[in-house]
Residue, then its C-alpha position, 0 to 999 in steps of 0.5 A: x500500500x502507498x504510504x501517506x508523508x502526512x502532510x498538513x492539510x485542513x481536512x487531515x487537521x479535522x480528522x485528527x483533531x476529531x480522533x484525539x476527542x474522541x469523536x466518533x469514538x476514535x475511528x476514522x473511516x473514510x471511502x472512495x466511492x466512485x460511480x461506475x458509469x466511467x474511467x477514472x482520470x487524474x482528478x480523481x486521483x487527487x479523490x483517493x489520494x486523500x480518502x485512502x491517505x486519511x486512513x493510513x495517517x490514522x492508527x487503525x484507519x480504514x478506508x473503503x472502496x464503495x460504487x455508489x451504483x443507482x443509475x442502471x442506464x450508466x452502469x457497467x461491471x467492466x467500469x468496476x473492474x477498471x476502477x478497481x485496477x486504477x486504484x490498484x495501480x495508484x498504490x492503494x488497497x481496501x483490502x476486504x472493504x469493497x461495497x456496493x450501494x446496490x447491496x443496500x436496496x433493500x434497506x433503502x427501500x426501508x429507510x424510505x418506507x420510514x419516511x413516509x411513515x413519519x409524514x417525511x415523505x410522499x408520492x409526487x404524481x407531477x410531471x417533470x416540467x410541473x416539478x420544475x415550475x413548482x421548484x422555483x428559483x435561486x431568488x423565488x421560492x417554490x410552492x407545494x405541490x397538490x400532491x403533498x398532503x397525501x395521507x400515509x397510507x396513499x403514499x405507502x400503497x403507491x409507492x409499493x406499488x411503484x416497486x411492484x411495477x405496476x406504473x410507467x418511467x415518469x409517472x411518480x417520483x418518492x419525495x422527501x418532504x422538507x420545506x419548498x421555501x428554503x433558500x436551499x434548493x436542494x431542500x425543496x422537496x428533493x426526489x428520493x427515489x424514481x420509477x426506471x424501468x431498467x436491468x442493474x448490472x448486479x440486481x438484474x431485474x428485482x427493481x424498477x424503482x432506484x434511489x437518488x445520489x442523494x438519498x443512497x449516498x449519505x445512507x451508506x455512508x452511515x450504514x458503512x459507518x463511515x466517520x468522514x465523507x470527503x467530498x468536492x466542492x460541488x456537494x456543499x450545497x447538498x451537506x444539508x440534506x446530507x445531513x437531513x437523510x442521515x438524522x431522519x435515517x436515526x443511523x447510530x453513526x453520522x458521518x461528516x461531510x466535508x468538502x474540498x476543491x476538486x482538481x482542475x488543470x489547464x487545456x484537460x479534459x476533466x469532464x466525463x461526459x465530454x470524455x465519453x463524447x471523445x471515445x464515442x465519436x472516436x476523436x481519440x483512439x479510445x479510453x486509454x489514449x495517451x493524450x487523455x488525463x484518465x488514469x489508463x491514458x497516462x499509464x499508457x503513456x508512462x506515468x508513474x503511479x509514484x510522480x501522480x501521488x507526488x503531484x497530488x500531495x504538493x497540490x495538497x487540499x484546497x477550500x476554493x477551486x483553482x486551475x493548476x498548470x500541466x507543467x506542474x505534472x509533467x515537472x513530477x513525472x520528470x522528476x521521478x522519470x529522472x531517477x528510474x529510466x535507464x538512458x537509451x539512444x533513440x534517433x526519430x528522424x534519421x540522417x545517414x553519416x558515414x565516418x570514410x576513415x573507419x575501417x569497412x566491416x568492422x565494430x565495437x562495443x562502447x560502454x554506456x551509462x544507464x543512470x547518472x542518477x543511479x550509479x547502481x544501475x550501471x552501464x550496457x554496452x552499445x555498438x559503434x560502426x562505420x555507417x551510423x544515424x544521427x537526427x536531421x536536426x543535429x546538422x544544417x549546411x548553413x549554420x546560425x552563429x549560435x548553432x553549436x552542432x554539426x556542419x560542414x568542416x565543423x566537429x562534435x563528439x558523438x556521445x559515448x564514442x569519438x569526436x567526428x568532422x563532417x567533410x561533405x554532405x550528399x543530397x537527393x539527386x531529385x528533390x535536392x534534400x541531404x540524405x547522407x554525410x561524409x564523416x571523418x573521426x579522431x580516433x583518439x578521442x574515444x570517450x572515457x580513454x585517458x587520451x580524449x582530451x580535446x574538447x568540442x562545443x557540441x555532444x550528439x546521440x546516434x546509433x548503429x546503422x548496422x545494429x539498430x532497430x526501427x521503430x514507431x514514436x508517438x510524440x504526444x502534445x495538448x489535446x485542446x488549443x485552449x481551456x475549455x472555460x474560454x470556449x463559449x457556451x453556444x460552440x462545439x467544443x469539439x471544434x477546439x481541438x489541437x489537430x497537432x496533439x498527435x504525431x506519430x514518427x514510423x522510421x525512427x531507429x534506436x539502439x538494439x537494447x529497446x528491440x525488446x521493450x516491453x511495455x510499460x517499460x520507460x526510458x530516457x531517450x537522451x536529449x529527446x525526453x521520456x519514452x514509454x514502450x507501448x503496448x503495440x510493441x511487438x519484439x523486434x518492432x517497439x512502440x514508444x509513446x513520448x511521456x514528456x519532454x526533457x524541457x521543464x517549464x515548470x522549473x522556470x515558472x513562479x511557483x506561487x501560481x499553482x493554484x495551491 
């Protein structure tokens, strides 16, 4: 299990504080309760970071994993199984906590029966409209409706008849009676439960009648006798009938909710909806597409589970939303990429060098470091022959004052290997473009020899013509061209996507060592960024997905802005 640094925060302020009266009798409980209609994404990393964080700073804190599954037209067992393997691999365990709203059914049922029983509720036969027009407004208050004041035993009889199937979709809904002119909307007369003729993933058909989110919610809660429900900034209205459903429910345990802001980042698209609508009409190549913030997108890109809990902690537990910067991740998954890639030479846009005083047909292994960060990790050996690749960007026949790389009659050292001189340049005899380089080396200057005194001002990487391995890159940018908060309500969103967040390079050639990548493995491709082996890759002709570049923008950036 991840393990919590216990940095403050004012939600771990209270928990605490809470534990040391004695409140709650000392426990502390959390949960994680998604709804099984989607994939995670990175915001609800921050969600369980937190929940399950809370439980591990507190001695004998548990936190449970529960799908609050009310919604059988959304619902999905394959999204269980994803959302499970997500936590998982964030590096947290609920162990045997796992629940299901689902699982309560019957007991809700109950719970509502109760209310109804007390004069806490009623069977509302308004249509959908007429609700809405009885509700009222953020600066009016509603009015009852006609159907209020139905006695006890009407509103027993219909409801159970409600369950029993004997009405449409629409034709009522179960309503708590609370008070129409609350300056709350979410206390006027809120809708517990409603008439959905639909199969549930896990109860089948044995219900036509399903609770709201806000009735199922806060009673599991206390039926799990969870102490602390965290939650986003979005419920803080709804905490008083939260808290309402709970205190009518006479649950010996009261949980209390608590809110945070939830996590918002520039140029993502953090909304399930609009996920959903990318995988539908097949914008992105699906839910676990690099270029998305879900948890399989960024897996599949080479996040580490490591940086995310990293970023998640840093950002820490804000009471106001703010917009934290993709620079700010990225700079955490460089950080931790720092440490554990192994260095490789990967050339994506290769240009022919040909070294002319380098004997025909012969090699050598030259020793490469793994990991200037991990002197543990030790070094490989890679191949250095007289026919080698360098990037198309490494040389320009007519070089600016600043451009340090190579050119004609200029010299560099070839990382690992020698000091090389470009002596001619030979160009496509039909379109004109260089294709090959004449090269002469220095053998003396072989990297690491005693002898290898002489310096240049550039070192590049290349590989082996003869050893390397061709392979396809995906490099990877911004999936939007802006935040969606600048997009106008009454445009398609749609329409603000980068049509260059994608570029996928298919002639690239990397050393020998990656012709064997196995996915999920991460590299450094020197001076090019951090590389992930997709799972495409198949032995002999790898995939690697661009994790993110070498350049941290963040580094350079005021801190201060990270919308902590």
């Amino acid at each position: 299990m991840a393990e919590s640094n216990g940095a403050s925060n004012f939600i771990r302020d209270i928990v605490l504080a809470d534990r040391a009266a004695g409140k709650h009798g000392g426990r502390v409980v959390t949960r994680f309760p998604p709804e099984p209609n989607g994939h995670l994404h990175i915001g609800h990393a921050k969600s369980i970071c937190l929940n399950f964080g809370l439980a591990q700073d507190a001695p004998g804190g548990i936190c449970h994993l529960r799908f609050d599954d009310t919604n059988p037209t959304t619902e999905d067992p394959a999204y269980v199984r994803s959302i499970q393997e997500d936590v998982r691999w964030l590096g947290f365990d609920w162990g045997d906590k796992m629940f299901f709203a689902s699982d309560y059914f019957e007991r809700l049922y109950s719970f509502a029966e109760g209310l109804i029983r007390k004069g806490k509720a009623y069977v509302d036969s308004l249509t959908a409209d007429e609700m809405r027009s009885y509700r009222g407004t953020l600066t009016e208050p509603g009015k009852n409706s006609p159907y209020r004041n139905r006695s006890v035993e009407e509103n027993l009889d219909l409801f159970r008849r409600m369950k029993a199937g004997e009405f449409p979709d629409g034709a009522h809904v179960l309503r708590a009676k609370i008070d129409m002119a609350s300056p709350n909307i979410n206390l006027r007369d809120p809708a517990l439960y409603r008439i959905r003729h639909a199969t549930h993933y896990r109860t089948g058909s044995a219900w036509c009648i399903y609770p709201g989110y806000d009735f199922a919610h806060p009673l599991s809660d206390a039926i799990e006798g969870i102490t602390h429900s965290i939650c986003t900034l979005e419920f803080e209205d709804h905490r008083p009938l939260y808290d309402w459903v709970v205190a009518e429910s006479e649950s010996p345990h009261r949980p209390q909710q608590i809110e945070f802001a939830r996590l918002n980042i520039g140029q993502a698209v953090m909304s399930k909806r609009k996920l959903l609508e990318l995988v539908e009409k097949k914008l992105v190549t699906g839910w676990d597409d690099p270029r998305l913030p879900t948890l399989k997108g960024l897996r599949r890109r080479g996040y580490t589970p490591e940086a995310i809990r990293a970023f998640c902690e840093h950002i820490g537990v804000a009471k106001r939303d703010a917009v934290v910067e993709m620079q700010l991740l990225e700079h955490f998954i460089r950080e931790d990429l720092n440490k554990r890639s192994q260095r490789v030479m990967g050339v994506l846009k290769p240009l022919k060098v040909v070294i002319d005083n380098y004997p025909e047909g012969a090699s050598e292994e030259l020793d490469a470091v793994n990991n200037p960060e991990d002197p543990s990790a030790g070094t490989r050996k890679v191949p250095f022959a007289r026919t080698l690749y360098i990037e198309h960007d490494d040389f320009l026949e007519d070089p600016p004052k600043q451009f340090f790389r190579l050119a004609p009659g200029r010299e560099v050292r070839l990382r690992y290997a020698y000091i090389v001189k470009c002596v001619s340049v030979a160009r496509d005899p039909r379109t004109g473009r260089i294709i090959e380089l004449r090269c002469t080396y220095d053998p003396e200057t072989r990297s690491g020899a005693p002898q290898a005194q002489r310096k240049v001002k550039a070192t590049i990487h290349w590989v082996s013509a003869a050893h390397a391995v061709k392979g396809e890159v995906r490099l990877y940018n911004s999936l939007l061209k802006t935040d969606l908060a600048k997009v106008p309500p009454d445009q398609d969103w749609t329409t603000y996507l980068n049509p260059q967040s994608l570029e996928v390079v298919s002639g690239c050639q990397v050393e020998p060592s990656l012709g064997e990548a196995r996915p999920g493995e991460r590299f450094q491709f020197e001076r090019l960024g951090y590389f992930c082996a997709d799972p495409d890759s198949r032995p002999g002709a790898p995939v690697f997905n661009r994790t993110v570049s070498l350049k941290d923008a963040w580094s350079r950036m005021d801190k201060g802005s990270a919308g902590k």
